[in-house]
Structures are given as structure tokens and as C-alpha cells.
PQR file with spaces between the fields and no chain letter, atoms N, CA, C, O and H, PARSE charges and radii, in Angstrom:
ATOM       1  N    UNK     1      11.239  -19.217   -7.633 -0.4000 1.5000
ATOM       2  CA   UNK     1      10.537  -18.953   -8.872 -0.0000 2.0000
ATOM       3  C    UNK     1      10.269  -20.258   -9.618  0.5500 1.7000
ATOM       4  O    UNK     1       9.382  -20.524  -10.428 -0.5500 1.4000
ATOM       5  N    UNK     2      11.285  -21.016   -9.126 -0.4000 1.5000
ATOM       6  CA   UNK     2      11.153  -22.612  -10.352 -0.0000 2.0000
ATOM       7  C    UNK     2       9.901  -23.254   -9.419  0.5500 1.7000
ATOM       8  O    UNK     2       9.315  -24.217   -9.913 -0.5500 1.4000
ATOM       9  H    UNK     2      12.006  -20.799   -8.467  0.4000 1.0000
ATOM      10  N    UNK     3       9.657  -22.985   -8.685 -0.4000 1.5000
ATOM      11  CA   UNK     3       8.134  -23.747   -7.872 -0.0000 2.0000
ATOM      12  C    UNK     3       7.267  -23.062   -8.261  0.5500 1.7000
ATOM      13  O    UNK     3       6.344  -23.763   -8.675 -0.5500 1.4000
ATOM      14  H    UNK     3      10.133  -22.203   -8.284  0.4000 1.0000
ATOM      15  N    UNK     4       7.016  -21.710   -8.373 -0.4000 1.5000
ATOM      16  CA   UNK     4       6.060  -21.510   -8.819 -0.0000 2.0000
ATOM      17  C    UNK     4       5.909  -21.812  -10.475  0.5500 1.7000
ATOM      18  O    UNK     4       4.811  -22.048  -10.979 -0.5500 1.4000
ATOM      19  H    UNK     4       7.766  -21.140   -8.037  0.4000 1.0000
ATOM      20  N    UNK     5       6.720  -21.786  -10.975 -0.4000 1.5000
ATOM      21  CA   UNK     5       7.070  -22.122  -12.732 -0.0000 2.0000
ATOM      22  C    UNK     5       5.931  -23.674  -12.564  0.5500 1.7000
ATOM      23  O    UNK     5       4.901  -23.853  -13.214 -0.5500 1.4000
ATOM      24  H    UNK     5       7.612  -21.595  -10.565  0.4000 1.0000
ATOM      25  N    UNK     6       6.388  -24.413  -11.738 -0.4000 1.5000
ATOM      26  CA   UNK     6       6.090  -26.161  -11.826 -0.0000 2.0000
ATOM      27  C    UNK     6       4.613  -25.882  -11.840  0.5500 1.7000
ATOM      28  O    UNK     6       3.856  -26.110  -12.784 -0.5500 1.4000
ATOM      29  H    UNK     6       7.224  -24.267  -11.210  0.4000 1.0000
ATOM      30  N    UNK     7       4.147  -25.112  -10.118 -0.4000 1.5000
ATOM      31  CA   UNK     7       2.789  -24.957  -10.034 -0.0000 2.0000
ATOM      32  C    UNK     7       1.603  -24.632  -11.088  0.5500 1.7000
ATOM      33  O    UNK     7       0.466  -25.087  -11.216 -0.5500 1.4000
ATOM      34  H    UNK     7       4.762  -24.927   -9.351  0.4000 1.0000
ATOM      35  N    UNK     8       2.538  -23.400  -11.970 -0.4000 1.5000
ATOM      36  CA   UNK     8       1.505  -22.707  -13.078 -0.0000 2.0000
ATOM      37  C    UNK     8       1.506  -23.778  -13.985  0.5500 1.7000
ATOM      38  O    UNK     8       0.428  -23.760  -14.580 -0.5500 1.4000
ATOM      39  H    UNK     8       3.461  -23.030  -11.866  0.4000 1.0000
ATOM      40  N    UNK     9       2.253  -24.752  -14.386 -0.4000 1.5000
ATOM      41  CA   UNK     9       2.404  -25.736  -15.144 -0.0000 2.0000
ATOM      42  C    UNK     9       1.099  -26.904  -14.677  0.5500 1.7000
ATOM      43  O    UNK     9       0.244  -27.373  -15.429 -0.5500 1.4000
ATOM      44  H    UNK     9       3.128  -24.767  -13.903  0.4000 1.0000
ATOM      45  N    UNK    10       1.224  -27.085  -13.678 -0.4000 1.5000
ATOM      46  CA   UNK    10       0.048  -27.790  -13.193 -0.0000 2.0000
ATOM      47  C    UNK    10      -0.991  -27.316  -13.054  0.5500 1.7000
ATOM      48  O    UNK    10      -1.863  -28.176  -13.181 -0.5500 1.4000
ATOM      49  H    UNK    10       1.919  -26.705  -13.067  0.4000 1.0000
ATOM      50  N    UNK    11      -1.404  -26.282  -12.835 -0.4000 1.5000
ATOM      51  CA   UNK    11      -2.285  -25.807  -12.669 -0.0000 2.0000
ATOM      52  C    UNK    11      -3.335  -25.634  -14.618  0.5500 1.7000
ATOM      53  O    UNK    11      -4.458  -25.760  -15.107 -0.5500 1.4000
ATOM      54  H    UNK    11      -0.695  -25.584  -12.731  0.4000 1.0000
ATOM      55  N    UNK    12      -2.086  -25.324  -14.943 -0.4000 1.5000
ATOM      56  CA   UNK    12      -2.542  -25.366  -16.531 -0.0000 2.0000
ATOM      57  C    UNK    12      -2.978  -26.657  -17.220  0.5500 1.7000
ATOM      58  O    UNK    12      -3.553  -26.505  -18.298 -0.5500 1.4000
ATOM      59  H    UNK    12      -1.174  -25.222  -14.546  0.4000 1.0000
ATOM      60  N    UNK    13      -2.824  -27.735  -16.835 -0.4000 1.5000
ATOM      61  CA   UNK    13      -3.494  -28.931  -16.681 -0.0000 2.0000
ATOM      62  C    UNK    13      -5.000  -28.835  -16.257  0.5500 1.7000
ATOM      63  O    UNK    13      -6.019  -28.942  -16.939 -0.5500 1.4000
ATOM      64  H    UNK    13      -2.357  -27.859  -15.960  0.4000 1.0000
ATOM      65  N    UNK    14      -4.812  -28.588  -14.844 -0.4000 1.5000
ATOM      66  CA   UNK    14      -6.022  -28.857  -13.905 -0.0000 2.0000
ATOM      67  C    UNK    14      -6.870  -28.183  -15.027  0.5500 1.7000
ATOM      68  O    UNK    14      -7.689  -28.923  -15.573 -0.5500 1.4000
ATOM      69  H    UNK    14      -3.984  -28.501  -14.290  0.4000 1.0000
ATOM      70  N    UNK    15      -6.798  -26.859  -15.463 -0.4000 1.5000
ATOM      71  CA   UNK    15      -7.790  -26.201  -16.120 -0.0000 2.0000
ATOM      72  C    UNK    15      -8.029  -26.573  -17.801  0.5500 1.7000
ATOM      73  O    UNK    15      -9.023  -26.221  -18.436 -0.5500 1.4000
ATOM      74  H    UNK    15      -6.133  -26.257  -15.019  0.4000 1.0000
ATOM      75  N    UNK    16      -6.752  -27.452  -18.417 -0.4000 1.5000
ATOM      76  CA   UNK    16      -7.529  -27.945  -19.549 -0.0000 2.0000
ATOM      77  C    UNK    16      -8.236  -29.365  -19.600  0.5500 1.7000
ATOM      78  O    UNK    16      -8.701  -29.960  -20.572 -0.5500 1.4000
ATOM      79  H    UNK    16      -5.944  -27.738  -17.901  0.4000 1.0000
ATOM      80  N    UNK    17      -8.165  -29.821  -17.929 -0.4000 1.5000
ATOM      81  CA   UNK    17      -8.144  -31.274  -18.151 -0.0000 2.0000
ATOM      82  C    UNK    17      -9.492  -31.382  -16.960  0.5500 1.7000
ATOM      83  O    UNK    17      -9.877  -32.506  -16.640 -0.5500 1.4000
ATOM      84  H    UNK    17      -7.787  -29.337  -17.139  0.4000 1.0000
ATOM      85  N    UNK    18     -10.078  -30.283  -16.420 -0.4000 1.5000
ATOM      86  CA   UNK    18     -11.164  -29.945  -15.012 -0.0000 2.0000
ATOM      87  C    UNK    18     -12.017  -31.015  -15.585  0.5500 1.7000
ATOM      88  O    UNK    18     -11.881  -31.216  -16.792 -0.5500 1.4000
ATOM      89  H    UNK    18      -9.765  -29.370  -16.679  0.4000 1.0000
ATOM      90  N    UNK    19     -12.985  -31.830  -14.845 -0.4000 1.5000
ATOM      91  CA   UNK    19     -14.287  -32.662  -15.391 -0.0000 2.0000
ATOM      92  C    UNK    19     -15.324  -31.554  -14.931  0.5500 1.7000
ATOM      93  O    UNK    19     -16.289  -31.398  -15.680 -0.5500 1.4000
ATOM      94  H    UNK    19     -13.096  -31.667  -13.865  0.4000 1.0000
ATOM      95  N    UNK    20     -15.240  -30.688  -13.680 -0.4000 1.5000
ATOM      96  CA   UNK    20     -16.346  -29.797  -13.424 -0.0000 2.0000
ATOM      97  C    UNK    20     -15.674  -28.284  -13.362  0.5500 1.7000
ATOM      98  O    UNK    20     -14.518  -28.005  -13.044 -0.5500 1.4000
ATOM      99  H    UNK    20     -14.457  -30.815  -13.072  0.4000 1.0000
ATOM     100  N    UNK    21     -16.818  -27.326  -13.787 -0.4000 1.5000
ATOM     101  CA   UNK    21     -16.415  -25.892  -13.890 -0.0000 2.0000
ATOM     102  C    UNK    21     -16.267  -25.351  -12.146  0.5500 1.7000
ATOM     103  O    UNK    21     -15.373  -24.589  -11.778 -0.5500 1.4000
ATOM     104  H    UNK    21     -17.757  -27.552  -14.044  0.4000 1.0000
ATOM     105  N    UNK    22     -16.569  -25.513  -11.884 -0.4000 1.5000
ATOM     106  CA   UNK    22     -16.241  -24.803  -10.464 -0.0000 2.0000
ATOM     107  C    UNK    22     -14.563  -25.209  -10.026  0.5500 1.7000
ATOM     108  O    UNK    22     -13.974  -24.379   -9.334 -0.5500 1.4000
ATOM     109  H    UNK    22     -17.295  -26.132  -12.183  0.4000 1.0000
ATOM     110  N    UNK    23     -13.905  -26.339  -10.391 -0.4000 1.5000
ATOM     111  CA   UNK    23     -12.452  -26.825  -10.093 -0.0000 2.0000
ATOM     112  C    UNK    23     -12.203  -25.881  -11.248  0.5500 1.7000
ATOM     113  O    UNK    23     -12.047  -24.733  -10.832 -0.5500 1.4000
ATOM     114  H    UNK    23     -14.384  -27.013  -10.953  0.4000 1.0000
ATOM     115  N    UNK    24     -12.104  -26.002  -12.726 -0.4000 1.5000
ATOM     116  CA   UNK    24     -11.721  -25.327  -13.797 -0.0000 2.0000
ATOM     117  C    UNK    24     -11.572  -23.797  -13.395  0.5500 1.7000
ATOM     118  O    UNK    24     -10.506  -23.197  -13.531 -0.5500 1.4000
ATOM     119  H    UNK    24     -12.231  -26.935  -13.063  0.4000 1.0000
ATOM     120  N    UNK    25     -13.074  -23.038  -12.738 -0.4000 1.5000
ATOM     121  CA   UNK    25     -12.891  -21.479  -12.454 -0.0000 2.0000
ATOM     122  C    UNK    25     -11.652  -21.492  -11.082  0.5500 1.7000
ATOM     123  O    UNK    25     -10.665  -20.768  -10.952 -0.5500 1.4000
ATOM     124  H    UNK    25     -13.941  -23.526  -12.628  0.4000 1.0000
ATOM     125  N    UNK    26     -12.010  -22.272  -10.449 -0.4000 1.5000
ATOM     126  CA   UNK    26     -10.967  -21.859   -9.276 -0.0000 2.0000
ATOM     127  C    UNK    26      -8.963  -22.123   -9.626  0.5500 1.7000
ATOM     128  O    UNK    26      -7.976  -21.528   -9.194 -0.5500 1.4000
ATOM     129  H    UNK    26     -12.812  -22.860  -10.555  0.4000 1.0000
ATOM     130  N    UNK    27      -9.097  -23.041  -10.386 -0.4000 1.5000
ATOM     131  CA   UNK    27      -7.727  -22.836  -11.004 -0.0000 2.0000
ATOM     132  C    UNK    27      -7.383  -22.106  -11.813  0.5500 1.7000
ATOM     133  O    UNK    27      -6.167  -21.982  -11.961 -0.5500 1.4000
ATOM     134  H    UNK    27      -9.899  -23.524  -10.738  0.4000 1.0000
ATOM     135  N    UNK    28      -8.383  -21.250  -12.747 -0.4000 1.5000
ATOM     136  CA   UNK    28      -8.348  -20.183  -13.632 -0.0000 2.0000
ATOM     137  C    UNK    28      -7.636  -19.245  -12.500  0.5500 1.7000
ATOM     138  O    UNK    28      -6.424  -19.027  -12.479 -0.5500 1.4000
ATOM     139  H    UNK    28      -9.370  -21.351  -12.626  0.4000 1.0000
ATOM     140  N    UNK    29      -8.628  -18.695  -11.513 -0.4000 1.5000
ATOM     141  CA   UNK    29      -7.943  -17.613  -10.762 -0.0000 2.0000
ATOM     142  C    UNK    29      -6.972  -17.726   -9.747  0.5500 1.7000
ATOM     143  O    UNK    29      -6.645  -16.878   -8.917 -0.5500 1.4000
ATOM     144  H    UNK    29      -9.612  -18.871  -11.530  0.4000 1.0000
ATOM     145  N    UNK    30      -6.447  -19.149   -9.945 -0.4000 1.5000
ATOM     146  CA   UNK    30      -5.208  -19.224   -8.888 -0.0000 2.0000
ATOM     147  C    UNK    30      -4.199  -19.201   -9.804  0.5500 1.7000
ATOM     148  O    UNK    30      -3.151  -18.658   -9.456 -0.5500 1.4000
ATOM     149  H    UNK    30      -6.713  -19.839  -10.619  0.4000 1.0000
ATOM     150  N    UNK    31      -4.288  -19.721  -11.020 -0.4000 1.5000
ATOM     151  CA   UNK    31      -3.252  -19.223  -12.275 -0.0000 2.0000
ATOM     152  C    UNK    31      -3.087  -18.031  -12.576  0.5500 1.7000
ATOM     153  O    UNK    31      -1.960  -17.590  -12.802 -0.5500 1.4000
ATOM     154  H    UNK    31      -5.140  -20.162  -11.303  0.4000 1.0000
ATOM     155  N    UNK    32      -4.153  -17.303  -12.635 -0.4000 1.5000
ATOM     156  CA   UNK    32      -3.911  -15.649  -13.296 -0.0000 2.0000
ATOM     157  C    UNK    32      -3.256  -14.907  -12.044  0.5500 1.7000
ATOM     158  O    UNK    32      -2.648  -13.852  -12.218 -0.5500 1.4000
ATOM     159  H    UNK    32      -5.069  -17.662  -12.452  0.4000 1.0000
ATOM     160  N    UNK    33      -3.404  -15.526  -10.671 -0.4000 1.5000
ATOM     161  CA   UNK    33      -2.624  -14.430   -9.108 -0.0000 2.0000
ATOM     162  C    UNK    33      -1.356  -15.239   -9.003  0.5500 1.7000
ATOM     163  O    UNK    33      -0.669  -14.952   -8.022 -0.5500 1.4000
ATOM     164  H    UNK    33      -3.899  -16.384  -10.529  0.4000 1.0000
ATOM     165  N    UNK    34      -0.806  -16.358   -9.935 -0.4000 1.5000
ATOM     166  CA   UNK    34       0.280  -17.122   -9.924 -0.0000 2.0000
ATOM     167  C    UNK    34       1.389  -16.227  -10.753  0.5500 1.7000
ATOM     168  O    UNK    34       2.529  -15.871  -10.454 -0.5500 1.4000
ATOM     169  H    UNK    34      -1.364  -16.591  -10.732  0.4000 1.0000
ATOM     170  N    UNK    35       0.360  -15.960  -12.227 -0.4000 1.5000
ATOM     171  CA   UNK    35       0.976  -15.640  -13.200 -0.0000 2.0000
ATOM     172  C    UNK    35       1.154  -13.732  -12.922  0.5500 1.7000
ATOM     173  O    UNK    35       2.311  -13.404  -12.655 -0.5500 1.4000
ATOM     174  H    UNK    35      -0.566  -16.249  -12.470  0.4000 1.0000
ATOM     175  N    UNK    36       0.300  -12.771  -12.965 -0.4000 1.5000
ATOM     176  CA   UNK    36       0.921  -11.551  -12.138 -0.0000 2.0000
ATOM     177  C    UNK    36       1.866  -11.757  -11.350  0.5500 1.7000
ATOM     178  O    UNK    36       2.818  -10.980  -11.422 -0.5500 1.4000
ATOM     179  H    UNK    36      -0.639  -13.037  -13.182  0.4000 1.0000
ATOM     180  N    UNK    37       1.901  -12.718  -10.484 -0.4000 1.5000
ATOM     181  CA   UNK    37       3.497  -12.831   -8.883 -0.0000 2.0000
ATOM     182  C    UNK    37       4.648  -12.958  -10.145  0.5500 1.7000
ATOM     183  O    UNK    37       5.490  -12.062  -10.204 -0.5500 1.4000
ATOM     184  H    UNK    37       1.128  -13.349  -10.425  0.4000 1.0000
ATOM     185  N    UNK    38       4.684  -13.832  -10.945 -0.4000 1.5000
ATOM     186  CA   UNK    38       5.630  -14.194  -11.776 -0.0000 2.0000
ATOM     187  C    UNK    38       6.077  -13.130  -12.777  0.5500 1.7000
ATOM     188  O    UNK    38       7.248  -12.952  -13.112 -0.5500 1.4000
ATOM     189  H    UNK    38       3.999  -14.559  -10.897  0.4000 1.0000
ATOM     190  N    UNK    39       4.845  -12.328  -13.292 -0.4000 1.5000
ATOM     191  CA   UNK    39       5.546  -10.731  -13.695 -0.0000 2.0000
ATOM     192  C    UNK    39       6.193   -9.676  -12.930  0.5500 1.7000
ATOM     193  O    UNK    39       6.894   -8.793  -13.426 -0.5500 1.4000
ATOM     194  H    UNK    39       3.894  -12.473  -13.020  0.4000 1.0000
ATOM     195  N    UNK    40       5.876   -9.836  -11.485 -0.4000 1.5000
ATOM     196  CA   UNK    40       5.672   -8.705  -11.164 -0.0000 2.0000
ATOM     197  C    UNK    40       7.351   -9.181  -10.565  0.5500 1.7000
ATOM     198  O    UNK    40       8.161   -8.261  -10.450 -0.5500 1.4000
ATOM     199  H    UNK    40       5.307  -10.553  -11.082  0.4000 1.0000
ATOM     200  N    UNK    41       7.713  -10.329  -10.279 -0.4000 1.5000
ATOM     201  CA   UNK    41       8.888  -10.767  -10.375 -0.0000 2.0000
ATOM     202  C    UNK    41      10.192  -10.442  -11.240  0.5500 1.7000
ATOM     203  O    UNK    41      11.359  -10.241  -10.906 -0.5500 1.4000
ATOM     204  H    UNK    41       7.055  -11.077  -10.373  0.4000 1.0000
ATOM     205  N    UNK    42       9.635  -10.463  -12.314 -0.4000 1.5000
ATOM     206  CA   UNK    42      10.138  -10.332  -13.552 -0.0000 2.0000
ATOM     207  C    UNK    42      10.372   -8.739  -13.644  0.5500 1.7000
ATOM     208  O    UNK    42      11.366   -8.228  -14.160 -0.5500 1.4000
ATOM     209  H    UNK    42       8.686  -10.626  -12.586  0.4000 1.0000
ATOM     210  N    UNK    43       9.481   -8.156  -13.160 -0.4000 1.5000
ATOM     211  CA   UNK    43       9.690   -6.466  -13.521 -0.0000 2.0000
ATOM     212  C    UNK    43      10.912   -6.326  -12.891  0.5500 1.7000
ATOM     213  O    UNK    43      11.985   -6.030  -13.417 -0.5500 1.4000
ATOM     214  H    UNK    43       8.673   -8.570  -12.741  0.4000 1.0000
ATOM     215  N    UNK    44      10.579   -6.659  -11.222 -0.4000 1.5000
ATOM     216  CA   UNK    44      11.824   -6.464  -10.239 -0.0000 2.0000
ATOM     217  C    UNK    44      13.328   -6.471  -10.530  0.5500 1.7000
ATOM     218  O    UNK    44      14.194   -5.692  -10.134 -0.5500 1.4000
ATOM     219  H    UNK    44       9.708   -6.899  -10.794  0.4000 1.0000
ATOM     220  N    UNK    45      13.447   -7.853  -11.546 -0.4000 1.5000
ATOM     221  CA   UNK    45      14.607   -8.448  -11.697 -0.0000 2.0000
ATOM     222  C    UNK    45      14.767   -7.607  -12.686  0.5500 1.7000
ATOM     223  O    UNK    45      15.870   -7.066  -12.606 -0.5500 1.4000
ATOM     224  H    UNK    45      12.743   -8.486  -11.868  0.4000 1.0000
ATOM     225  N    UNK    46      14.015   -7.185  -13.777 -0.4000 1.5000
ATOM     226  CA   UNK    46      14.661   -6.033  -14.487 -0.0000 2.0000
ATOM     227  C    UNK    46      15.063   -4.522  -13.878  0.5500 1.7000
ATOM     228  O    UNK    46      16.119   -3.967  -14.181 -0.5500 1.4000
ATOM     229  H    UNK    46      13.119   -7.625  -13.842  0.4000 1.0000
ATOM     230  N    UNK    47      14.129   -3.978  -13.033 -0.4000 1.5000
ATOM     231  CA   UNK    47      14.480   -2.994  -13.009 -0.0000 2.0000
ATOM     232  C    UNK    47      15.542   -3.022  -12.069  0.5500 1.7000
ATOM     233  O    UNK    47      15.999   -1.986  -11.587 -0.5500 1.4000
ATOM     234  H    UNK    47      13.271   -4.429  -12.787  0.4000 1.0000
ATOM     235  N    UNK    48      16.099   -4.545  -11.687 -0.4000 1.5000
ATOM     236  CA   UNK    48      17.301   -4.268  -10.445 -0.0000 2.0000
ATOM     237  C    UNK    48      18.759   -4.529  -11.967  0.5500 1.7000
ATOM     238  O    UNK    48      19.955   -4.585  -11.684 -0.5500 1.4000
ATOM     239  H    UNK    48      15.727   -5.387  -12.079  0.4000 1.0000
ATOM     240  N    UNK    49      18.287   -4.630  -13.265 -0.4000 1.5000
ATOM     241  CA   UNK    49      19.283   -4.858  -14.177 -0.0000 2.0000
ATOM     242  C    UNK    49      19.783   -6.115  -14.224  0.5500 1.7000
ATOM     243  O    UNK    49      20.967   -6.146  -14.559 -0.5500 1.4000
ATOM     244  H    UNK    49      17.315   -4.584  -13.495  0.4000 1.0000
ATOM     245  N    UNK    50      19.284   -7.150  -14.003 -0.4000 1.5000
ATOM     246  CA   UNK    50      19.580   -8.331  -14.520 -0.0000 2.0000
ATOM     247  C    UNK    50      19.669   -9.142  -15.804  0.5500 1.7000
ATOM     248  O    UNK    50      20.425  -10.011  -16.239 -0.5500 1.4000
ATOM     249  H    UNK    50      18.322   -7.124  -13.731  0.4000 1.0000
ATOM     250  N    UNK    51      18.628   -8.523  -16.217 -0.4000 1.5000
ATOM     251  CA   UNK    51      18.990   -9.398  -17.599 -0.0000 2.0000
ATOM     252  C    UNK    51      19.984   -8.296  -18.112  0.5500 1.7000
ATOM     253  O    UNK    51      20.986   -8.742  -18.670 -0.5500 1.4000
ATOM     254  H    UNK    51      18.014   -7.817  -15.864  0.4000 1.0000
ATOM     255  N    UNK    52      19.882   -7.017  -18.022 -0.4000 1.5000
ATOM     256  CA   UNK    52      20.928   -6.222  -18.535 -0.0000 2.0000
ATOM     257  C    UNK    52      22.468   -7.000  -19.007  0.5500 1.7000
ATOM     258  O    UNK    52      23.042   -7.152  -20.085 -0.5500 1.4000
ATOM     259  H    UNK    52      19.067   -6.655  -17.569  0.4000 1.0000
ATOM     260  N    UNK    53      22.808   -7.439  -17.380 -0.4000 1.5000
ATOM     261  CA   UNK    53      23.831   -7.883  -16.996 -0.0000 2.0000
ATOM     262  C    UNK    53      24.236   -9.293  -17.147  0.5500 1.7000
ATOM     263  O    UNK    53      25.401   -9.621  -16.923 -0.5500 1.4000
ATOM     264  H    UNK    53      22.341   -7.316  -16.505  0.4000 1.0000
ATOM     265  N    UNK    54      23.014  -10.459  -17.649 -0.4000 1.5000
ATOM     266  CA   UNK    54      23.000  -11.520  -17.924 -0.0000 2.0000
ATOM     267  C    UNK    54      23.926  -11.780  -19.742  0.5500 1.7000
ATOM     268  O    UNK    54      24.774  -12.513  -20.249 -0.5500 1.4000
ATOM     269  H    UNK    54      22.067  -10.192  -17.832  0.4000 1.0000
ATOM     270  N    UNK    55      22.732  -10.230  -20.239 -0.4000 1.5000
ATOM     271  CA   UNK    55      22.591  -10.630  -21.853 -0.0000 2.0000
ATOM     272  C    UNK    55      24.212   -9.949  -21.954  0.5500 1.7000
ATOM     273  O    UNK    55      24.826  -10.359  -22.940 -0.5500 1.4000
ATOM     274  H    UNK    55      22.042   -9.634  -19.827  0.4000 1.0000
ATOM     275  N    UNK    56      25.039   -8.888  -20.994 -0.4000 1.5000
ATOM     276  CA   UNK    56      26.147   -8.334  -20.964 -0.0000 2.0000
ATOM     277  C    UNK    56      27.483   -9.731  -20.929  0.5500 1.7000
ATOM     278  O    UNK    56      28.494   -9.795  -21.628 -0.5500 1.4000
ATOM     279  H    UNK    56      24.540   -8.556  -20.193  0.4000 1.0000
ATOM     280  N    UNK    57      27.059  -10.604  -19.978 -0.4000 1.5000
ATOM     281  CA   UNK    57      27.944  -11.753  -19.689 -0.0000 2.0000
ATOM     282  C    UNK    57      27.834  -12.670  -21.045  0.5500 1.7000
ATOM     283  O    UNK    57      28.829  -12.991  -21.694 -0.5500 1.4000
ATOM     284  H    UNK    57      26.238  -10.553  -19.410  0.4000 1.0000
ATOM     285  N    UNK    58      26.735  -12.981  -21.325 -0.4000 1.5000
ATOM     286  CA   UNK    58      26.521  -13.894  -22.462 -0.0000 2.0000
ATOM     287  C    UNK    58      27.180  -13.502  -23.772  0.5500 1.7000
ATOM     288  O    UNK    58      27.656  -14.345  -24.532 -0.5500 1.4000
ATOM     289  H    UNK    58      25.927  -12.721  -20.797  0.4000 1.0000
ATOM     290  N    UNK    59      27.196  -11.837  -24.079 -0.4000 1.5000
ATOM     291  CA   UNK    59      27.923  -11.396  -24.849 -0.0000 2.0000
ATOM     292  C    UNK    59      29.773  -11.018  -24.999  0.5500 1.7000
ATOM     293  O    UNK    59      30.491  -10.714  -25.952 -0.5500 1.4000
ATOM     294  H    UNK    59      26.809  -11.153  -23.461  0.4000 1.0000
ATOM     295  N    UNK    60      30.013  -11.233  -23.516 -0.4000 1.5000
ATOM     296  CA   UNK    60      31.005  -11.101  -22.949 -0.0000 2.0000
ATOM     297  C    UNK    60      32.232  -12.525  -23.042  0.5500 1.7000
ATOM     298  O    UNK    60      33.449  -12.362  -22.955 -0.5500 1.4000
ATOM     299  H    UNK    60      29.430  -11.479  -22.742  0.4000 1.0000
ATOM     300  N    UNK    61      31.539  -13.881  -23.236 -0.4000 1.5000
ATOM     301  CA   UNK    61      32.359  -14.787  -23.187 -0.0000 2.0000
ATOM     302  C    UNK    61      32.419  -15.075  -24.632  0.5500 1.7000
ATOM     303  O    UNK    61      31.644  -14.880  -25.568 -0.5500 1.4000
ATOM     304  H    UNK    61      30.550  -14.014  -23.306  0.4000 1.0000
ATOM     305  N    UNK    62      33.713  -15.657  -24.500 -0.4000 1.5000
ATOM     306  CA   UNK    62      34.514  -16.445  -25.661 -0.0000 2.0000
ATOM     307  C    UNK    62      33.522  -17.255  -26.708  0.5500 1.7000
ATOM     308  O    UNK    62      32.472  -17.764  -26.317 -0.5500 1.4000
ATOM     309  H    UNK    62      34.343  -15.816  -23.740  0.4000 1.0000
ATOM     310  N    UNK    63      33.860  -17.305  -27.748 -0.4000 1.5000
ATOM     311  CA   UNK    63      32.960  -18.173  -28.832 -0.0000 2.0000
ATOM     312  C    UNK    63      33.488  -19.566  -28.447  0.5500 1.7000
ATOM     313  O    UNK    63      34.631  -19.996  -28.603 -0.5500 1.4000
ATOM     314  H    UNK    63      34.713  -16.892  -28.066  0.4000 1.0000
ATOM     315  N    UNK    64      32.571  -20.094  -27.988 -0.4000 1.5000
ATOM     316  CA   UNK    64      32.485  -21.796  -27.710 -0.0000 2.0000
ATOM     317  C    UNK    64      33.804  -22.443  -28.689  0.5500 1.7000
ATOM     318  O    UNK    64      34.909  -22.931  -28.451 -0.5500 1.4000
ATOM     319  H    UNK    64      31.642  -19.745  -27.861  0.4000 1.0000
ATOM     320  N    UNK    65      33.049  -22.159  -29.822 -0.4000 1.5000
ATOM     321  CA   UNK    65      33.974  -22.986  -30.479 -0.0000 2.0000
ATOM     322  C    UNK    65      35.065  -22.441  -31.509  0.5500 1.7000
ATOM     323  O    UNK    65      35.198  -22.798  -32.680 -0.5500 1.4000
ATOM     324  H    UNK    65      32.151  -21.763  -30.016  0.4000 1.0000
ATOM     325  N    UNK    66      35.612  -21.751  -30.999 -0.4000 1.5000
ATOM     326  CA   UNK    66      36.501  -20.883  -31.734 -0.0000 2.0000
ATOM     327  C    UNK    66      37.715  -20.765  -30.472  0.5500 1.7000
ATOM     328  O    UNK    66      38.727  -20.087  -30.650 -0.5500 1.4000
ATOM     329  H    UNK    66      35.504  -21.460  -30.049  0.4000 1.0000
């Protein structure tokens, strides 16, 4: 997931920084089939209860500084 994170990051460049529209459209739609994979990721990991169980642990440990 952290590669594709980097990619959409670059890619978000390419498209504010394109000199011609045809590079600009084609990174438009390799960002938007980047960015769905990355939700549809995201659904997964919820509906398998992860963050459930993340935000459960985070609430679960000791106060740092106490």
C-alpha cells in the first residue's frame, strides 16, 4: 500500500506540473484507478475490522506519560 501511497503522490505532481494535456489526461486516469485500488483497500481492511481493533489497542495502552 506504501508504493502505491508514493505513486499517487507522484503522479499528483505529473498532473499539476504536465507541460502537455495528453501526459496531464493520462495521469488523471491512472490516479483516479490508483486512488479507487486504495479505497477499495481500505473498505477490505475495514470490513476485516482493523481499524476497529487498531483504534481498540490505541485505547487500550497506558497514558504515555502518566
Amino acid at each position: 500500500m506504501q508504493g502505491a501511497l508514493a505513486r499517487a503522490k507522484a503522479l499528483r505532481r505529473i498532473i499539476q506540473h504536465a507541460e502537455n494535456q495528453l501526459r496531464r489526461d493520462a495521469a488523471i486516469i491512472t490516479y483516479t484507478r490508483l486512488i479507487d485500488d486504495l479505497i477499495e483497500r481500505l473498505h477490505a481492511l475495514n470490513e476485516a475490522g482493523v481499524f476497529e481493533r487498531v483504534v481498540h489497542l490505541i485505547e487500550a495502552e497506558p497514558d504515555a506519560e502518566g
